[in-house]
C-alpha positions as CSV (number, residue, x, y, z in Angstrom):
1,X,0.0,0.0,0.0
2,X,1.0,3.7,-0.6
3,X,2.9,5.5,2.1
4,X,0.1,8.4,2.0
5,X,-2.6,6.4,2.5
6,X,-2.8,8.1,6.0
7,X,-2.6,11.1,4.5
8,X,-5.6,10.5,2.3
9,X,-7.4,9.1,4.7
10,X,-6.9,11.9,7.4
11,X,-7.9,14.3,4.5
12,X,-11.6,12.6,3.9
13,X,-12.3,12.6,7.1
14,X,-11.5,16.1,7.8
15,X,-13.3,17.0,4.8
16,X,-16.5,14.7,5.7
17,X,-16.3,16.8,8.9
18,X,-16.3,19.9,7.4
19,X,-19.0,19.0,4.7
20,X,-21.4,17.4,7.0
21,X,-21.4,20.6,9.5
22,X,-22.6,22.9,6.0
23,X,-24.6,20.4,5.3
24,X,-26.7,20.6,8.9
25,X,-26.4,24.7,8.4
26,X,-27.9,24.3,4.7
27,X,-31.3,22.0,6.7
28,X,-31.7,24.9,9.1
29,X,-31.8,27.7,6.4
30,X,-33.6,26.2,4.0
31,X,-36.9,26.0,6.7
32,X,-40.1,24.1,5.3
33,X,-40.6,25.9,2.2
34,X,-37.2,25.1,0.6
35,X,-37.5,21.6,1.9
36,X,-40.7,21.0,0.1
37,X,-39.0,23.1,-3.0
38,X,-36.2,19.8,-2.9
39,X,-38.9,17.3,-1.7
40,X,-37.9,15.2,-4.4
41,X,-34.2,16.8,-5.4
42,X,-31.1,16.7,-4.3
43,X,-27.9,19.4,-3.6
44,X,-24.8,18.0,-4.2
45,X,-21.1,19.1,-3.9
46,X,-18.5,18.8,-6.3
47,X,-14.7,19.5,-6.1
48,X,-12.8,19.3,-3.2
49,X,-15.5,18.8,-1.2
50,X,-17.0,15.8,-3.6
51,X,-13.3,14.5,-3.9
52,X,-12.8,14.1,-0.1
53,X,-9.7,17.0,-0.5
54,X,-11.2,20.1,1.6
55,X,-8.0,22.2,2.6
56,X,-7.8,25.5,4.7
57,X,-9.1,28.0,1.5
58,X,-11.3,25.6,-0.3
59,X,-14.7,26.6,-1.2
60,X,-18.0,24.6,-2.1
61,X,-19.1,24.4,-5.4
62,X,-22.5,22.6,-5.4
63,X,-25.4,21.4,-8.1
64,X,-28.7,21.6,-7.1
65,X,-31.4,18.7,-9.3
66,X,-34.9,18.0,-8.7
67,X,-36.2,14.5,-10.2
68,X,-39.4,16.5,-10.9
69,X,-40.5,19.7,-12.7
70,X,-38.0,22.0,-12.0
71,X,-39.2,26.1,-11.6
72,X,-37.8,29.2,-10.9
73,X,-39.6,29.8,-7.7
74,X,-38.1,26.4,-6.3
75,X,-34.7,27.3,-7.2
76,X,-35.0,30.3,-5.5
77,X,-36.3,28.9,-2.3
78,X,-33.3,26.7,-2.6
79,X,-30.7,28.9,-3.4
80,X,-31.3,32.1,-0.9
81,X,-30.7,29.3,1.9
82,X,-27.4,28.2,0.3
83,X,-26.0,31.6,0.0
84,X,-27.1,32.0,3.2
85,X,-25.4,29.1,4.8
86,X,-22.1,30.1,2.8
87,X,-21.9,33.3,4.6
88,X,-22.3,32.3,7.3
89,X,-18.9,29.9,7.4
90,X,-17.4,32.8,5.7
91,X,-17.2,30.5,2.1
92,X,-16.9,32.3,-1.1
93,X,-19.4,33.2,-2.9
94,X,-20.8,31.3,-5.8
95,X,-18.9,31.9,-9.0
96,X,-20.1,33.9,-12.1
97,X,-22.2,36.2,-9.6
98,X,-24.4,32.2,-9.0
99,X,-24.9,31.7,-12.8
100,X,-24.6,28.1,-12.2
101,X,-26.3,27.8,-9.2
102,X,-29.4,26.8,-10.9
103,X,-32.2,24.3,-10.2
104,X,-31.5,21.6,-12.8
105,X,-33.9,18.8,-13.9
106,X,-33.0,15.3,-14.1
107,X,-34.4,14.9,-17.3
108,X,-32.4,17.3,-18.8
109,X,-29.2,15.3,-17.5
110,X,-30.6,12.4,-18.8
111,X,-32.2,13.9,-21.8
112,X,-29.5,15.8,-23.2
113,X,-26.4,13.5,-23.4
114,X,-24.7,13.6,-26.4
115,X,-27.0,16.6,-27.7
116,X,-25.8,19.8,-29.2
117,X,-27.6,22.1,-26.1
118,X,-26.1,19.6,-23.8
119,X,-23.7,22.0,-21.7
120,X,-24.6,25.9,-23.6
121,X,-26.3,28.0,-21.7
122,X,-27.5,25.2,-19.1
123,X,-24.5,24.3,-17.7
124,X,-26.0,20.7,-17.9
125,X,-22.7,18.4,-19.3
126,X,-20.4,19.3,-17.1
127,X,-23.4,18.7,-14.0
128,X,-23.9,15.6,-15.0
129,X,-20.0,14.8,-15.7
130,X,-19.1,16.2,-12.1
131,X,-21.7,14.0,-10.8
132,X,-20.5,10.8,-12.2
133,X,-16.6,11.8,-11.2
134,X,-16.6,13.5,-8.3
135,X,-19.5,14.3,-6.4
136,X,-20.9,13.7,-2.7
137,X,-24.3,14.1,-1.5
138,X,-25.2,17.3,0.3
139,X,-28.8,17.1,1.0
140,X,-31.1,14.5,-0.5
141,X,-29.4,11.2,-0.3
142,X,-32.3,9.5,-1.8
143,X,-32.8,11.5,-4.3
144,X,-29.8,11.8,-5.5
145,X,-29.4,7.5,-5.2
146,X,-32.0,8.1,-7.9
147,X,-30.8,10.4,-9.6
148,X,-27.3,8.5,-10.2
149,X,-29.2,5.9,-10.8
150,X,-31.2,7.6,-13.8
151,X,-28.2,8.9,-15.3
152,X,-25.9,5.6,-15.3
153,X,-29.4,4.0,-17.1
154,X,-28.9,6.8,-20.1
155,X,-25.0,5.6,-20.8
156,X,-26.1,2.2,-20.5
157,X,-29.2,2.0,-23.2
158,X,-27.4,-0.2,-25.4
159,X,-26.8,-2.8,-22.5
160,X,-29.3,-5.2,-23.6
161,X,-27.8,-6.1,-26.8
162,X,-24.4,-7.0,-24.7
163,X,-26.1,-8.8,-21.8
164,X,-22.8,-10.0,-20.0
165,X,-19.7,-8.1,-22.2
166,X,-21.0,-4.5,-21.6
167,X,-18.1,-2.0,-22.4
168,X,-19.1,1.8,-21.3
169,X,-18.2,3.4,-24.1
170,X,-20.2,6.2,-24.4
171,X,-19.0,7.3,-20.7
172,X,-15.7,7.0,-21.8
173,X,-16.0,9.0,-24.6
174,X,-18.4,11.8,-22.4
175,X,-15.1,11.6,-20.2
176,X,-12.1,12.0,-22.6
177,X,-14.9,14.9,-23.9
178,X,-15.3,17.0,-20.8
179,X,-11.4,16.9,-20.0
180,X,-10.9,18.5,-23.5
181,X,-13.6,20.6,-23.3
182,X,-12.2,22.1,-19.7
183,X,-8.6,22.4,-21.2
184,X,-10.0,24.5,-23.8
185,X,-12.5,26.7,-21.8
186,X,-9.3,27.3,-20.0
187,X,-7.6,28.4,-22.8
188,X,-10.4,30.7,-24.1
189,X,-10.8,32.2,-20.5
190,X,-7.3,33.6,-19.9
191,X,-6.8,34.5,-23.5
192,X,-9.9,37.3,-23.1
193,X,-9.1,38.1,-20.0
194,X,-4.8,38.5,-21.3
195,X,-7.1,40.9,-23.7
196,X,-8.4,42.7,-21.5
197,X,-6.2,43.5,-19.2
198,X,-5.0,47.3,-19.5
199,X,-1.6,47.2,-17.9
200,X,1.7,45.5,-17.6
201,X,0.4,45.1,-13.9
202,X,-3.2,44.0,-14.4
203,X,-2.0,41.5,-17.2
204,X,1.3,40.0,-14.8
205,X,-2.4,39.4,-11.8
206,X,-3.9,37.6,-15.0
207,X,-1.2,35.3,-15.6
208,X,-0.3,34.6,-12.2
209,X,-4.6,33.6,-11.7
210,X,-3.5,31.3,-14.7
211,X,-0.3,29.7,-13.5
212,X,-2.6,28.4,-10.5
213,X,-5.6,27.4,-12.6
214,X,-3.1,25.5,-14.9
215,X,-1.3,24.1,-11.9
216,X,-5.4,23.1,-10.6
217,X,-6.2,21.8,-13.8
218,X,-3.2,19.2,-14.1
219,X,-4.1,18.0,-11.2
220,X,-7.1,17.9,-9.6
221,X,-9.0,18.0,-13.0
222,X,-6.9,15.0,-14.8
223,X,-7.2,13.3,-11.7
224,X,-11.4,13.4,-11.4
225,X,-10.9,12.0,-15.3
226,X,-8.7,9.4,-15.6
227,X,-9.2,8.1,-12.2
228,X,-12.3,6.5,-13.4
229,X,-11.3,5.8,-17.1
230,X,-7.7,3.6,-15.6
231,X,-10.4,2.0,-13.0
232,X,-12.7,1.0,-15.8
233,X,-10.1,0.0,-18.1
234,X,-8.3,-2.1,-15.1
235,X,-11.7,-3.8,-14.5
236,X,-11.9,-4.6,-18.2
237,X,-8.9,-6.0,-18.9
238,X,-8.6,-9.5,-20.5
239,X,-8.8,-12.3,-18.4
240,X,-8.4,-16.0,-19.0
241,X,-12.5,-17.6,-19.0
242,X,-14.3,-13.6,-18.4
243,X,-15.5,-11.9,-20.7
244,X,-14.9,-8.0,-20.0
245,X,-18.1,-6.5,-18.8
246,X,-19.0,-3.2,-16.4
247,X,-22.4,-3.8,-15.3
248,X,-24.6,-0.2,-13.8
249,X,-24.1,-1.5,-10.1
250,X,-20.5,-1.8,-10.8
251,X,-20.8,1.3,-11.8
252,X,-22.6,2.7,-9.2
253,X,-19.7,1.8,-6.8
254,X,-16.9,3.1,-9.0
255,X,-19.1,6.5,-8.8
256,X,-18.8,5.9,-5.1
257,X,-15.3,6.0,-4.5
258,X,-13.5,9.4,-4.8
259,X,-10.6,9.7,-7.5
260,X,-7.8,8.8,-4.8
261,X,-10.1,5.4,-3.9
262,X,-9.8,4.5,-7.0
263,X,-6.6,4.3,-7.7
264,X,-6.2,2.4,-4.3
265,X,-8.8,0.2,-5.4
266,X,-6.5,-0.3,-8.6
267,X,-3.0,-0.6,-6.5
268,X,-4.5,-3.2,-4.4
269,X,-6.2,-5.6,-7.3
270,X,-2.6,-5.2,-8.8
271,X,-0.8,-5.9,-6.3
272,X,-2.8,-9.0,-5.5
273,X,-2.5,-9.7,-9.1
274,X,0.9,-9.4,-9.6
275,X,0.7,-6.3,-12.1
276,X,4.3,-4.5,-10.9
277,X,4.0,-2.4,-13.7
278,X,0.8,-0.8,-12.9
279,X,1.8,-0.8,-9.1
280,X,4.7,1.4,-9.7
281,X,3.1,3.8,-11.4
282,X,0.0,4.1,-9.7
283,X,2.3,4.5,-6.0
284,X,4.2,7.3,-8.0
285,X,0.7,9.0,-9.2
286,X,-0.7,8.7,-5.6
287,X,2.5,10.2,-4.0
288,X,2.2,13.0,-6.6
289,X,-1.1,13.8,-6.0
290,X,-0.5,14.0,-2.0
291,X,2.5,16.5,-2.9
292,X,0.1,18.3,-4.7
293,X,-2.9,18.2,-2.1
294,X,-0.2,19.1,0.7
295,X,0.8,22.3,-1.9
296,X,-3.4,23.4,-1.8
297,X,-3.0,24.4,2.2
298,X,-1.0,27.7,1.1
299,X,-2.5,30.8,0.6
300,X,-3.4,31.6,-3.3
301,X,-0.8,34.7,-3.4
302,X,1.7,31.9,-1.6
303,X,1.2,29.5,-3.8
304,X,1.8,31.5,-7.2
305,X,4.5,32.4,-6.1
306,X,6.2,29.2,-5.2
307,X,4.4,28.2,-9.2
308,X,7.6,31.1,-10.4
309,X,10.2,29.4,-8.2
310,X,12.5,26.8,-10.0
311,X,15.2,27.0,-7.5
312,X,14.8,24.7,-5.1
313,X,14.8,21.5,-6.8
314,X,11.9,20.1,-9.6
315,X,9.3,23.2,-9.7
316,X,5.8,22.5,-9.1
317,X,4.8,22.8,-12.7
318,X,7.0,20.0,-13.7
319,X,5.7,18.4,-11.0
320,X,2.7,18.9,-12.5
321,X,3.8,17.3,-15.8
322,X,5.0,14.4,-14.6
323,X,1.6,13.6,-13.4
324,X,0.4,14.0,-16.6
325,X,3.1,11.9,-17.7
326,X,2.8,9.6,-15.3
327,X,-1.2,9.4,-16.2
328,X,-0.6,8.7,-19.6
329,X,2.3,5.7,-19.2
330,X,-0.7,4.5,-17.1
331,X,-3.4,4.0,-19.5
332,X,-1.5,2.6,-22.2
333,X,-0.2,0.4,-20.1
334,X,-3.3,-0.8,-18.9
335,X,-4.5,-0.3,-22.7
336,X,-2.6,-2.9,-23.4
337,X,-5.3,-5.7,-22.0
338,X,-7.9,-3.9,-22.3
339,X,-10.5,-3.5,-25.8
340,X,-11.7,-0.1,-24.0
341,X,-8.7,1.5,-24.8
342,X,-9.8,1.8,-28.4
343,X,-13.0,4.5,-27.5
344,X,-10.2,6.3,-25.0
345,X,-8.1,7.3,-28.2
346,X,-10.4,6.7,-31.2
């Protein structure tokens, strides 16, 4: 096992903590008319907080769905006790002045997979992405059962025809989608604002703000991604008398784990198995990722400056690459055994 699986481990919990006291706060706010606005939704958080990774400065990003009809006077009975509750711990505000903080319909994350309104102006892809990858229940743990349930159903409609050799490949292509799609919105982002920016000062604040998104972004962001696509292509790798299958309740458990548990879930089956390759480079991905993690309890204005410092030994932007590196030796090794690899790359 990993030396930093105390680490880890010591992080979820804290972060559990932390969740579960904003999570009593949000009940209290939300009083019997928002409760009977989400009488048959769900809130939940995404991020650090749905990754198990809460440090000192994090913040809560959340998605609020109803499995019903959803309406502007429910969202706003929903979202006034939110706010509420996030001033009240003194978190930041939502981002984009709460643009996103919408009430969402499960229909449309259902709906709307693979459709050309499917993210603009709804924000609905990348709630139903974050869901599958990283999210936790905040309020509604029944609902929101149903609602994962609802949306694994959509990626699996095809099942039927492939009874007991089921490969999720239209997830995995939704996946490798959304991390391109986020590398590019990051790209279009900083470019307007490097744009905009009116001095050598405001533009040297802009690309400092981009140095620690692109420093997030390797990270966190590939991590939430290929977590689940190296867990699904280790569980369908060839195997003498089984034929490669990911049924919805294994996928409903995969869903379950955060990104670090599955890649623990993947060190230990290889290590049981015998797989030294894969076990090397997932201990050296795990240990990266807690360097990074550990890196996240500095201050912002802290931590973009240590991103400029390549003094003291490897900087944290190659750190940074070598994840990425260290990612992609990953899945094509694992590619190797694996059919699934095929919808990863084509």
């Amino acid at each position: 096992m990993t030396t930093n699986d105390e680490f880890f481990t010591e992080r979820a919990k804290n972060t559990a903590a932390r969740v579960a006291e904003w999570s009593a706060a949000f009940e209290e706010e939300l009083g019997v008319d928002g409760r009977s606005a989400l009488s048959d939704g769900c809130v939940y958080a995404v991020g650090s907080a749905g990754r198990g990774e809460l440090g000192g400065s994090s913040d809560l990003d959340v998605f609020i769905v109803t499995n019903g009809e959803p309406s502007r006077v429910n969202e706003a009975l929903v979202q006034a006790p939110l706010i509420r509750m996030m001033r009240r711990f003194k978190l930041p505000p939502p981002s984009n002045d709460a643009t996103f903080l919408r009430l969402h319909g499960a229909s449309e994350l259902e709906h709307r997979l693979g459709a050309v309104n499917d993210d603009s102006p709804q924000n609905t892809f990348t709630a139903r992405m974050l869901l599958l990858l990283e999210s936790r229940p905040f309020y509604g743990q029944e609902a929101y059962k149903a609602l994962l349930r609802r949306v694994v159903q959509a990626y699996w409609r095809n099942e039927q025809a492939h009874a007991d050799h089921y490969l999720p490949m239209v997830l995995v292509n939704d996946i490798v989608r959304y991390w391109r799609v986020v590398l590019l919105n990051y790209e279009a982002k900083f470019a307007s604002k490097e744009r905009e920016a009116k001095t050598s000062g405001e533009l040297e604040q802009v690309r400092l703000a981009k140095w620690l998104a692109s420093y997030k972004l390797r990270f966190a962001r590939c991590m939430t991604c290929y977590s689940m696509i190296i867990v699904l292509l280790w569980q369908t790798r060839e195997q003498e008398g089984k034929l490669p299958h990911v049924s919805q309740d294994m996928m409903l458990e995969l869903i379950g784990l955060t990104p670090v548990q599955r890649l623990q879930a993947v060190l230990a089956e290889a290590t049981g198995a015998g797989a030294g390759g894969v076990v090397t480079l997932v201990d050296e991905l795990l240990a990266l990722y807690a360097g990074y993690l550990a890196s996240r309890t500095m201050r912002d204005d802290e931590l973009k400056g240590k991103l400029r410092d390549r003094s003291n030994g490897p900087s944290l932007f190659e750190r940074a690459d070598t994840f990425g590196d260290k990612m992609a030796q990953l899945v094509q090794e694992l590619g190797r055994s694996s059919r699934l690899i095929r919808y990863v790359v084509v």
